[in-house]
C-alpha atoms as a printed R data frame, in Angstrom:
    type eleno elety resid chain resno      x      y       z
1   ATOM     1    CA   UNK     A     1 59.369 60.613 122.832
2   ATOM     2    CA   UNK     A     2 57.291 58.233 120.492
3   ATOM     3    CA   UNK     A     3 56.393 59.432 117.294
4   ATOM     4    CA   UNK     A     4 54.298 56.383 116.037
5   ATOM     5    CA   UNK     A     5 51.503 54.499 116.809
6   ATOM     6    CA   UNK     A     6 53.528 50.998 116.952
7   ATOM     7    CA   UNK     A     7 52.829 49.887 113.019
8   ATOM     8    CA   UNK     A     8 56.201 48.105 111.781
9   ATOM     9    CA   UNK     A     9 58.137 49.958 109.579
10  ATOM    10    CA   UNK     A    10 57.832 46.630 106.952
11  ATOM    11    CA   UNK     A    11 54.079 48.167 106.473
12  ATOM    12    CA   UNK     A    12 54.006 48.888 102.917
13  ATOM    13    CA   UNK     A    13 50.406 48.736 102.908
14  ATOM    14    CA   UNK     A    14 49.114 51.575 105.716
15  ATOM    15    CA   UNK     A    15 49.574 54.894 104.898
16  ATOM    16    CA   UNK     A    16 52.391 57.240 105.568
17  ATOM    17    CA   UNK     A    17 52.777 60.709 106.441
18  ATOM    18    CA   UNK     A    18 55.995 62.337 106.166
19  ATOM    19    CA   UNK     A    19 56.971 65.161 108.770
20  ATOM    20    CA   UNK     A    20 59.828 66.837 109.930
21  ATOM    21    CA   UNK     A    21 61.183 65.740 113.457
22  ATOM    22    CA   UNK     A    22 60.477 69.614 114.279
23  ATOM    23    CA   UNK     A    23 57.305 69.997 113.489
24  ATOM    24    CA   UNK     A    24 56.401 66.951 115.677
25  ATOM    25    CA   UNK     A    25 58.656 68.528 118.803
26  ATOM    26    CA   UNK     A    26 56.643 71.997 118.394
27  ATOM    27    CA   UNK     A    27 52.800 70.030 118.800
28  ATOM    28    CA   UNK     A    28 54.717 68.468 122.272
29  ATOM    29    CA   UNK     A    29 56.141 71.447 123.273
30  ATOM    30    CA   UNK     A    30 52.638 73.383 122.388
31  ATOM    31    CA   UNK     A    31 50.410 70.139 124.411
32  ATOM    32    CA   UNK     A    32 53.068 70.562 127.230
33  ATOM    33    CA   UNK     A    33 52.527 74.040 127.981
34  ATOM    34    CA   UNK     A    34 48.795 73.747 127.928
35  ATOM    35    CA   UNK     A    35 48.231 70.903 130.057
36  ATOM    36    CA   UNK     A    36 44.607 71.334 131.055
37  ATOM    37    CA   UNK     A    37 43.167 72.446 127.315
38  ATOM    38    CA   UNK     A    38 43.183 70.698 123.757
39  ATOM    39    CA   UNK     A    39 45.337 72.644 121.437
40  ATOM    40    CA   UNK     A    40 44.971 72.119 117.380
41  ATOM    41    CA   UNK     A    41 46.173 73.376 114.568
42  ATOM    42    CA   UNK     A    42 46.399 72.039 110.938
43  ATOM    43    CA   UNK     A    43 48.767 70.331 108.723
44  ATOM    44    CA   UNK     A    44 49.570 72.277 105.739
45  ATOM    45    CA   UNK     A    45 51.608 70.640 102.859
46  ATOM    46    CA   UNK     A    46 50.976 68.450  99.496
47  ATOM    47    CA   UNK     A    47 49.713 64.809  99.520
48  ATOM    48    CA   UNK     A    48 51.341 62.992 102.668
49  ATOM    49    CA   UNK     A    49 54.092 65.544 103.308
50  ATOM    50    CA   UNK     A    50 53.627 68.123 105.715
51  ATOM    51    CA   UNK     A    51 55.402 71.377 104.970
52  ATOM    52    CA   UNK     A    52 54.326 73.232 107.979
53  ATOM    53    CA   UNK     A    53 52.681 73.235 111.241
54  ATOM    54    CA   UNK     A    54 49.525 75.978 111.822
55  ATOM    55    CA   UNK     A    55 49.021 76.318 115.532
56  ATOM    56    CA   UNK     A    56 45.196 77.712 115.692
57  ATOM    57    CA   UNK     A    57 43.456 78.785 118.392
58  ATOM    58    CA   UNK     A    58 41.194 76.578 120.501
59  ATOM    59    CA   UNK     A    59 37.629 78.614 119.895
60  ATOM    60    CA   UNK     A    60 35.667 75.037 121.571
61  ATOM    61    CA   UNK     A    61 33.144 76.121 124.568
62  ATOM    62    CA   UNK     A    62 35.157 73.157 126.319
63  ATOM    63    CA   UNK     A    63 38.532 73.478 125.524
64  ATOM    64    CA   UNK     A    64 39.972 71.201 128.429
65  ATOM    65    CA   UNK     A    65 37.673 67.958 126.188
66  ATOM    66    CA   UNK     A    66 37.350 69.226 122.481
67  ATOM    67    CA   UNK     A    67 38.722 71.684 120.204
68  ATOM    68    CA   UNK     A    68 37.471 73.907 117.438
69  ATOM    69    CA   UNK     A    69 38.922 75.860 115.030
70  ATOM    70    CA   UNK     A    70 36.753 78.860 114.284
71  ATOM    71    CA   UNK     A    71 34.776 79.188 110.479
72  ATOM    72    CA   UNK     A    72 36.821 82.386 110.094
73  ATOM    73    CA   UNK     A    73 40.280 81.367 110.757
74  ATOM    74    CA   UNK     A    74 39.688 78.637 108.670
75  ATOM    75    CA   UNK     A    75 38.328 80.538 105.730
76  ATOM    76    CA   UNK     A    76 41.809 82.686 106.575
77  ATOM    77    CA   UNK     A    77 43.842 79.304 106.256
78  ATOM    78    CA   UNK     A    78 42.738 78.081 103.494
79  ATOM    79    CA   UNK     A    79 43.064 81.078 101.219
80  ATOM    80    CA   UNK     A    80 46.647 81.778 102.529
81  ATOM    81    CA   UNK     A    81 47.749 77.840 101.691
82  ATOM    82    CA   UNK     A    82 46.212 78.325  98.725
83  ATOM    83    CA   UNK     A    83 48.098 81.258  97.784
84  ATOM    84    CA   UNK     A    84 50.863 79.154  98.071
85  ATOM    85    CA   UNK     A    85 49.677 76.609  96.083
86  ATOM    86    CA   UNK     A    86 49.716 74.423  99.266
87  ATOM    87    CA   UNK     A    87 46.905 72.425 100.595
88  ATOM    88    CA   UNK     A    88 45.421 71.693 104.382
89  ATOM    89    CA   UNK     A    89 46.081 67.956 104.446
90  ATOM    90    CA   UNK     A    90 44.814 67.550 108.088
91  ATOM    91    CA   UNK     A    91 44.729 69.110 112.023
92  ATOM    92    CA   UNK     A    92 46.875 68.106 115.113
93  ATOM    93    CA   UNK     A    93 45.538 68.326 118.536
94  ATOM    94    CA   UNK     A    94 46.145 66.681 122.070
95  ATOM    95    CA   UNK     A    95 44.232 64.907 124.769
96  ATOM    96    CA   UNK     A    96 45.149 66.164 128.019
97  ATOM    97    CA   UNK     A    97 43.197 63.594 129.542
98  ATOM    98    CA   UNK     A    98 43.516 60.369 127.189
99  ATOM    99    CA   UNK     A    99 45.141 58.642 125.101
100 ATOM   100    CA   UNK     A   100 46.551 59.304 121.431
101 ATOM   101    CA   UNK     A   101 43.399 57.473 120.097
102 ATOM   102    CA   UNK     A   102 40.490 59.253 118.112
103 ATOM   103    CA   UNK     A   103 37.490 59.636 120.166
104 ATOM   104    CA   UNK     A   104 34.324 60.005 118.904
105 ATOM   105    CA   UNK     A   105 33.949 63.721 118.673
106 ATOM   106    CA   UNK     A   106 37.557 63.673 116.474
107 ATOM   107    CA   UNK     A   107 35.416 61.156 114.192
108 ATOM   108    CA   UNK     A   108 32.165 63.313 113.772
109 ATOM   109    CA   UNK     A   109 34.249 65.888 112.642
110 ATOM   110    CA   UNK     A   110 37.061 64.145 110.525
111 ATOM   111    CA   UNK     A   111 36.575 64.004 106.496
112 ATOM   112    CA   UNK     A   112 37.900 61.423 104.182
113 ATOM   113    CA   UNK     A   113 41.410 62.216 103.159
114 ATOM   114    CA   UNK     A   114 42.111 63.606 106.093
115 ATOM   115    CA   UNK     A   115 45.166 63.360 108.460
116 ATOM   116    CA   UNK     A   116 45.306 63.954 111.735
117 ATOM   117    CA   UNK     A   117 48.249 63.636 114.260
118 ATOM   118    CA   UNK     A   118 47.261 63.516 118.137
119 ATOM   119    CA   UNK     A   119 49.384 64.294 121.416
120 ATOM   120    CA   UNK     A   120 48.532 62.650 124.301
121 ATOM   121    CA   UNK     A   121 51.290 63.012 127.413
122 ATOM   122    CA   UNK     A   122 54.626 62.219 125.816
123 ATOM   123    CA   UNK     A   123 53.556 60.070 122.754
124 ATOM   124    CA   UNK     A   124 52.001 61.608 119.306
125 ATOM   125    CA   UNK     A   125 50.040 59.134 116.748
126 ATOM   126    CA   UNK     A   126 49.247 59.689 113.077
127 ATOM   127    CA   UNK     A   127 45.766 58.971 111.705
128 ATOM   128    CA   UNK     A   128 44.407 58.856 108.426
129 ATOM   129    CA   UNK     A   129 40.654 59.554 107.648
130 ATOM   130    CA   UNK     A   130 39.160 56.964 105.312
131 ATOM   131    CA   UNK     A   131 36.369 54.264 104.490
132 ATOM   132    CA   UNK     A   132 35.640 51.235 106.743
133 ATOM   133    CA   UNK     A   133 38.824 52.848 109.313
134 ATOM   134    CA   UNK     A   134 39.296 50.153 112.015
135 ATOM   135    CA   UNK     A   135 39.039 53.770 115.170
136 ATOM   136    CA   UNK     A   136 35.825 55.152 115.515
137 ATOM   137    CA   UNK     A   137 34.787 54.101 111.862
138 ATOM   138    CA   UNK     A   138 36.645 56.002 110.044
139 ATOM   139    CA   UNK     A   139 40.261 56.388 111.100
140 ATOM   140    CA   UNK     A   140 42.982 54.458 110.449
141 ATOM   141    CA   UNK     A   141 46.365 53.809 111.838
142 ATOM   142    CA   UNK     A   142 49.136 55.788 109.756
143 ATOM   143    CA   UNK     A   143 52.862 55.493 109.934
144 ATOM   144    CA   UNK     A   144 54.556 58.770 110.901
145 ATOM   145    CA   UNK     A   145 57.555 58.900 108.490
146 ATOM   146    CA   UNK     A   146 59.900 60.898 110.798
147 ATOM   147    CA   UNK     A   147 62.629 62.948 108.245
């Protein structure tokens, strides 16, 4: 299993997102057992640690090329992180199909401050939302801090 996206750990520079080993085994195990369909859900935790994992469900017309979390759950999500005085730092999804890059759907929809982790086959990728990002515009390479 790879849990980065090849950026040296001497990068002092990119940004880092801290996540448990677990966490990152659970978004494999989830991509594995839906092979043919995108599955998402978002990162909840404070600044670039992620706390926990919130598999959502894939409401997208297309799930087997997009995904899309529903206005509703959402709304749900955020008060109950909130509650906890946690925030929703990102999403995580897979590409059946592709690779662990952003395409250009994953870009329309990302906002600044963002991150986003991506499962593609056996590999997962962290991404960071942000001005001038060398993916798509707006993403950027970010170093998944594995502890």
């Amino acid at each position: 299993m790879t849990f980065t996206n090849g950026i040296p750990p001497s990068d002092k520079e990119g940004k880092k997102l801290f996540v448990s080993p677990s966490f990152l085994e659970k978004i494999l195990k989830a991509s594995h057992s839906s092979p043919d369909k995108e599955i998402c859900g978002l990162l909840i935790g404070k600044r670039e640690s992620v706390i926990e994992i919130m598999p959502m469900q894939n409401k997208a017309a297309y799930p087997e090329r997009f995904f899309e979390i529903s206005a509703a759950d959402l709304i749900k999500s955020h008060r109950r992180v909130r509650q906890r005085q946690l925030s929703i730092i990102g999403h995580y999804h897979s590409h059946p199909s592709g690779s662990c890059r952003p395409s250009p759907r994953d870009a329309a929809l990302a906002h600044e401050g963002q991150y986003w982790i991506i499962a593609a086959s056996n590999k997962i990728e962290g991404w960071y939302a942000g001005k001038n990002g060398t993916v798509e515009g707006i993403f950027h390479p970010c170093r998944l801090v594995v502890e």
